[in-house]
C-alpha positions as CSV (number, residue, x, y, z in Angstrom):
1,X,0.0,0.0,0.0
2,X,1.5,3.2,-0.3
3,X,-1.5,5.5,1.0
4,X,-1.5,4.8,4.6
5,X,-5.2,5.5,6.3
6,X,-4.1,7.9,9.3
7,X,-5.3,11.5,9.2
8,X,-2.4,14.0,9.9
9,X,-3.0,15.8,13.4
10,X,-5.6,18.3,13.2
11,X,-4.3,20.6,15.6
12,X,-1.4,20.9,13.2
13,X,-3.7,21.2,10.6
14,X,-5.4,24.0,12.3
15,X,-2.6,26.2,11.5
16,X,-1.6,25.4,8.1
17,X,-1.4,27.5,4.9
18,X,-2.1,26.5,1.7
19,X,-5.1,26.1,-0.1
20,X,-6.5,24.8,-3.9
21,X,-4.0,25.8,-6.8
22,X,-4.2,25.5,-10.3
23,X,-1.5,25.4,-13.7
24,X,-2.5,27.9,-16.3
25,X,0.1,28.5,-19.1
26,X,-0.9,32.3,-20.1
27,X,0.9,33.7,-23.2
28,X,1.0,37.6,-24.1
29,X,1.1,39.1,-27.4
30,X,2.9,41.7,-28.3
31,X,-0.1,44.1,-28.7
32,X,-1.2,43.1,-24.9
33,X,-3.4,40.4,-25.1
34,X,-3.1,37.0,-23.7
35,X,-4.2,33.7,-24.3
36,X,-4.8,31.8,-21.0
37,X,-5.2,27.6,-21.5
38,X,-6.0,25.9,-18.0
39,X,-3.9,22.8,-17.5
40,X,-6.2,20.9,-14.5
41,X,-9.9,20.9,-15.4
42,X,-9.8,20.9,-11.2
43,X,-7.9,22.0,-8.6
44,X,-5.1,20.5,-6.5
45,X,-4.6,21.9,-2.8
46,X,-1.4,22.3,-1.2
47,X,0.0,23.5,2.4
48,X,2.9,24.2,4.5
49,X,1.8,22.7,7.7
50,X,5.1,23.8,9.5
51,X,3.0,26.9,9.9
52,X,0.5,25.0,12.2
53,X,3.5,24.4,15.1
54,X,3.0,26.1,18.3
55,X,4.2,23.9,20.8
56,X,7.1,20.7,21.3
57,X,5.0,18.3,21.7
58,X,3.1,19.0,18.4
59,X,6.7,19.2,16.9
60,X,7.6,15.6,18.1
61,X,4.3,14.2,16.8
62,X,4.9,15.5,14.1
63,X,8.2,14.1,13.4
64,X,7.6,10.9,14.2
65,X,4.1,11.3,11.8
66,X,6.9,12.1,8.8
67,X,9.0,8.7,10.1
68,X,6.2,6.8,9.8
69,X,5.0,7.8,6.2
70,X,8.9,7.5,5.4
71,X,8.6,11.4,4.0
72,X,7.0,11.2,0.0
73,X,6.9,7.6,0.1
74,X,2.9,6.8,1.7
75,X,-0.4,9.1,1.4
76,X,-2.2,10.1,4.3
77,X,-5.7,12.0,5.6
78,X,-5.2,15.6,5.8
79,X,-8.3,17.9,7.4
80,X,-8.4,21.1,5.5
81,X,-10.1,23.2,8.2
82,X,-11.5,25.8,5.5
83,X,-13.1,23.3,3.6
84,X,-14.2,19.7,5.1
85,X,-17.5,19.5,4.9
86,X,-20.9,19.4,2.6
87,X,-24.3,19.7,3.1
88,X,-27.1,18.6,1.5
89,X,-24.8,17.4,-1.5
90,X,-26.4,16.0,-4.6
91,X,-24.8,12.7,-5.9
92,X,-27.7,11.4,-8.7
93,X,-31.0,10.6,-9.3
94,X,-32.0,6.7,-9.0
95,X,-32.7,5.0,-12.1
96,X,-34.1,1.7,-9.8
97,X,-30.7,-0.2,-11.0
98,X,-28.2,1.8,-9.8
99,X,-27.5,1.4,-6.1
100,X,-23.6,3.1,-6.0
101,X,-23.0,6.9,-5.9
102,X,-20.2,8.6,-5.8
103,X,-19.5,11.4,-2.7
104,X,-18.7,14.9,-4.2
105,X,-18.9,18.5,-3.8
106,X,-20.1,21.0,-6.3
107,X,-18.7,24.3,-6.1
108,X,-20.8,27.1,-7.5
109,X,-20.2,30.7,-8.6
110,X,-22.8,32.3,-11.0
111,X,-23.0,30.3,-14.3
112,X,-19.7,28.6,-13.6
113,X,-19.1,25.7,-11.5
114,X,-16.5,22.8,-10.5
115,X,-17.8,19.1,-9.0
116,X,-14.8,17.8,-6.6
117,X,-15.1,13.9,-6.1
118,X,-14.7,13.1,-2.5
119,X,-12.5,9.7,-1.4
120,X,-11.9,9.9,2.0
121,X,-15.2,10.8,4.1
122,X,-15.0,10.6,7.8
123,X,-16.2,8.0,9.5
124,X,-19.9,8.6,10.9
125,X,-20.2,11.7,9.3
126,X,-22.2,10.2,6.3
127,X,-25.7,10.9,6.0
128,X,-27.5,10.6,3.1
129,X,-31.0,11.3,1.9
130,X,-33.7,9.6,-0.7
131,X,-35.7,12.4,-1.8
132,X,-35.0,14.5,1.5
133,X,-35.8,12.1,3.6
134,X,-33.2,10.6,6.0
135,X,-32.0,7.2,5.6
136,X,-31.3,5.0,9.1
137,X,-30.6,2.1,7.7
138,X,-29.9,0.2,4.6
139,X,-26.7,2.0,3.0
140,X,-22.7,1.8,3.5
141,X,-20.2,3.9,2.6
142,X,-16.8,3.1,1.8
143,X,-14.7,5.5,3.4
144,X,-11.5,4.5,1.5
145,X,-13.2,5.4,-2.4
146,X,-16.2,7.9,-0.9
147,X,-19.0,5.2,-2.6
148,X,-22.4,5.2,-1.1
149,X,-24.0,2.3,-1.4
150,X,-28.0,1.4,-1.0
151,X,-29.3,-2.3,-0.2
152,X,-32.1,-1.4,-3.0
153,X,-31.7,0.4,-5.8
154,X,-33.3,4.4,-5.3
155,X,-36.5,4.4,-7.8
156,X,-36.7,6.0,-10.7
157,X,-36.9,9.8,-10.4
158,X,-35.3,9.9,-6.7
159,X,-32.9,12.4,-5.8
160,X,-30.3,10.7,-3.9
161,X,-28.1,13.5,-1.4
162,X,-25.9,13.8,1.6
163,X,-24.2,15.3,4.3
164,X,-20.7,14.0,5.4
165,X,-17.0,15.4,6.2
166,X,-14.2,14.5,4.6
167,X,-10.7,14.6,4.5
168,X,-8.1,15.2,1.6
169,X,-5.3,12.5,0.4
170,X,-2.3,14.2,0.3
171,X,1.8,13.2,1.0
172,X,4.4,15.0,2.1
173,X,6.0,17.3,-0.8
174,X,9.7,16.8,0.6
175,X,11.8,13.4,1.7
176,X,13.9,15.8,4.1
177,X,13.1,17.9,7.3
178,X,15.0,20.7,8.2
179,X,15.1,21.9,11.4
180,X,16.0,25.1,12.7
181,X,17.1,24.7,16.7
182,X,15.9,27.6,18.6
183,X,17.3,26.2,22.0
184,X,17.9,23.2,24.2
185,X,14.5,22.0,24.2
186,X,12.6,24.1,21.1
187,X,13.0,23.8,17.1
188,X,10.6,24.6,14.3
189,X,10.6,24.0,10.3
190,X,9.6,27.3,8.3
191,X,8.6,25.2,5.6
192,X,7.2,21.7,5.6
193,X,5.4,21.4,2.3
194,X,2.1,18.1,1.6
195,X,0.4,18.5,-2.0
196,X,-2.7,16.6,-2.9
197,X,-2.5,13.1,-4.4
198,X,-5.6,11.2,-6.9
199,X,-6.6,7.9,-5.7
């Protein structure tokens, strides 16, 4: 496996910086103009969590956290504390066969919009709806791929939604930690860079 099911400490998390990014290759003419062509038909988020240290012991959890996913080499849970959660989410409509639907988050703004697929919900934070009506029973979720899954098939016309939290898969963006000692007993890392991975 090289994603490893942990989520990174969310009081480190708390303090990070970073946020969704884009690659746009923008080309100017001489007369002014540009031409803009977006790379990434969505976005991929980044931080520097070194930003999130306050304390020691946060700093020697957070080294042996960067042992234990051997730097780039194994994915982890990451709570992005600006964005972790939906509501009211729509994932399909039932067709009476179907009985799988994928988590996601639709971002709006005016006539222009971006659907995020969600992997890694939080455990017992799923609820979803059949025709806004909650369901108690007879679902699953697969918190490792984000699927919702129904027993029976939604009927034909049904609007299938949810709420839930979720984390994001990311890795560390370096293989190397440098510290800077402050004194006997403090050091801190003025960069410590994790970048969002597909799965």
């Amino acid at each position: 496996m090289t994603f490893h099911e942990v989520q990174f400490p969310t009081d480190i998390a708390y303090g990070a910086q970073g946020g969704p990014q884009y690659s746009t290759a923008v080309v100017g003419t001489a007369s002014g103009y540009e031409q803009r062509n977006s790379m990434w038909a969505a976005a991929r988020l980044a931080w520097n969590v070194a930003t999130g240290l306050k304390k020691q012991a946060q700093l020697d959890t957070l080294i042996a956290f960067f042992r234990a996913r051997k730097g780039r080499a194994y994915g982890f849970r990451f709570k992005d504390w600006s964005d972790y959660q939906a509501t009211a989410q729509a994932l399909g409509t039932g067709d009476g066969a179907n009985k799988n639907f994928q988590l996601v988050k639709s971002y709006i703004s005016g006539p222009a919009s971006e659907v995020r697929i969600i992997k890694k919900p939080v455990i017992g934070t799923v609820v979803p709806y059949l025709a806004g009506v909650v369901q108690t029973s007879g679902w699953s979720v697969d918190t490792t791929t984000g699927i919702l899954s129904f027993v029976i098939a939604p009927g034909v016309g049904i609007v299938v939604t949810a709420d839930f939290q979720f984390d994001v898969p990311v890795r560390f963006d370096t293989d190397s930690m440098a510290a800077t000692l402050q004194n006997v007993s403090q050091s801190d890392w003025q960069n410590l860079p994790i970048i969002e991975i597909r799965v």
